[in-house]
C-alpha positions as CSV (number, residue, x, y, z in Angstrom):
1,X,88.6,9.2,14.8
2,X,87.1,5.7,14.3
3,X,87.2,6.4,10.4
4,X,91.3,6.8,10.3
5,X,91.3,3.7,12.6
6,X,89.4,1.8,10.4
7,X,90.6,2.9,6.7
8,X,90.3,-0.1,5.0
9,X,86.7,-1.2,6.5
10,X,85.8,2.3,5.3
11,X,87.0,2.0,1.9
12,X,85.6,-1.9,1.4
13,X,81.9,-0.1,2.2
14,X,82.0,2.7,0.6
15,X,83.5,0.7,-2.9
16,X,80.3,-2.0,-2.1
17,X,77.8,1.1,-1.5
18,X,78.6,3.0,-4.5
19,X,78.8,-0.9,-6.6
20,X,75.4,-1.1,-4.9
21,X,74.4,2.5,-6.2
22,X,75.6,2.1,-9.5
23,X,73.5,-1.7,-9.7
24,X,70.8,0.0,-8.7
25,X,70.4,2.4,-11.0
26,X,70.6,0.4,-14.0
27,X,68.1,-1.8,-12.1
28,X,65.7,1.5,-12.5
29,X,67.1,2.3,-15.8
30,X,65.3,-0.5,-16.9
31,X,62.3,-0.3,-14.7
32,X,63.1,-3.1,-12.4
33,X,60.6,-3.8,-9.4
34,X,63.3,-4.7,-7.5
35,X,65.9,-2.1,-8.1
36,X,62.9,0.0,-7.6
37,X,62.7,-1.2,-3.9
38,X,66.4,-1.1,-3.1
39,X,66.9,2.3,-4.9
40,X,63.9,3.8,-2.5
41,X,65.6,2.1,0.5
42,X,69.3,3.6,-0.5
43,X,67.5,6.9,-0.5
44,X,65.9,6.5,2.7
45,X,69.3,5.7,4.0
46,X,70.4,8.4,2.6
47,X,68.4,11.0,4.1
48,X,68.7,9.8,6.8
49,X,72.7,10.1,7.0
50,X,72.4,13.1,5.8
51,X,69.9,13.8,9.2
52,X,72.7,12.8,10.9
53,X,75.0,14.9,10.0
54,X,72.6,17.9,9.7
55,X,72.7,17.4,13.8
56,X,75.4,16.4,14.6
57,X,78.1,17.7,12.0
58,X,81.1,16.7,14.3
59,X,80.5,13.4,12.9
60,X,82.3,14.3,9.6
61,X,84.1,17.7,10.5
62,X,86.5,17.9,13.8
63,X,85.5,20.2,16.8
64,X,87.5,23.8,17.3
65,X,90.3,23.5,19.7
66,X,89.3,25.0,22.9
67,X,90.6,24.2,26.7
68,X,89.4,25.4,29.2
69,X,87.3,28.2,27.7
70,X,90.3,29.5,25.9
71,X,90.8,29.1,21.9
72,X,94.1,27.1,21.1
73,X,93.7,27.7,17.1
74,X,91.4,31.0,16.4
75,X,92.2,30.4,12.4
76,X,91.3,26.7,12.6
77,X,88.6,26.9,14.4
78,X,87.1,29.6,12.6
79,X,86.8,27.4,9.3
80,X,85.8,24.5,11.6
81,X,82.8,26.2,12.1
82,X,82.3,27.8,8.8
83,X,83.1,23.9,7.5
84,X,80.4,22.6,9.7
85,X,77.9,25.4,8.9
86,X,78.6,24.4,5.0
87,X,78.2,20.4,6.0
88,X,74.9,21.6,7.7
89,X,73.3,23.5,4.9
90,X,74.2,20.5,2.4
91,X,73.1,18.2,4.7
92,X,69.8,19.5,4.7
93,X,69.5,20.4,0.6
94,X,70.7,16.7,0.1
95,X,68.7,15.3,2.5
96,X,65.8,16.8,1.3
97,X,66.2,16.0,-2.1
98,X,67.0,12.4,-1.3
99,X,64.2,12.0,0.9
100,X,61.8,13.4,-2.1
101,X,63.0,10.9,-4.8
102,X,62.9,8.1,-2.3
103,X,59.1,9.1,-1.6
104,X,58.6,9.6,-5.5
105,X,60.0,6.5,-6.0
106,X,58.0,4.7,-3.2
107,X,54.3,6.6,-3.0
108,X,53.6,8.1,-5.9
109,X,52.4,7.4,-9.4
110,X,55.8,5.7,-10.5
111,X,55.5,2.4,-9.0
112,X,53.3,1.6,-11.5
113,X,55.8,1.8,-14.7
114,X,58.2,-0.8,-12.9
115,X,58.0,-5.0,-14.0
């Protein structure tokens, strides 16, 4: 897929997303507005990635092998599924819970003990 094409553009992001991450938390470590702000918005991105691949799970797990109606690899395919029913299910626990801190950290009482 466009991932193993692109292998070093995927590792360059995901080394400045998780530098980002790691920034970002110290920011609200020590109750920075602004790493308040970005840390809500990394959250909401979060989410919604994690919408994404709640619908649409063939984004990070390949599809069964079937032509024509017919099953090509029963024992892959069978733990395709069960891998994209697993990808589902934590799709939607992270998602939730990323979408819960990001509101916290947005709407609630919290924005108040951030300089």
């Amino acid at each position: 897929g466009i991932i193993v094409r692109n292998m070093r553009l995927v590792f360059v992001f995901t080394v400045l997303f998780w530098l980002s991450g790691f920034t970002l938390a110290l920011g609200v470590w020590g109750r920075r507005e602004w790493a308040r702000r970005g840390a809500a918005a990394m959250l909401y991105l979060l989410s919604a990635a994690a919408l994404l691949l709640l619908l649409f799970p063939w984004l990070a797990i390949p599809r069964p092998l079937v032509y024509g109606g017919v099953s090509l690899a029963p024992e892959f395919n069978a733990a395709v599924r069960t891998a994209a029913f697993v990808a589902r299910i934590t799709a939607l626990l992270a998602g939730g819970l990323c979408l819960w801190w990001a509101l916290a950290l947005d709407r609630s009482g919290l924005r108040g003990e951030f300089h």
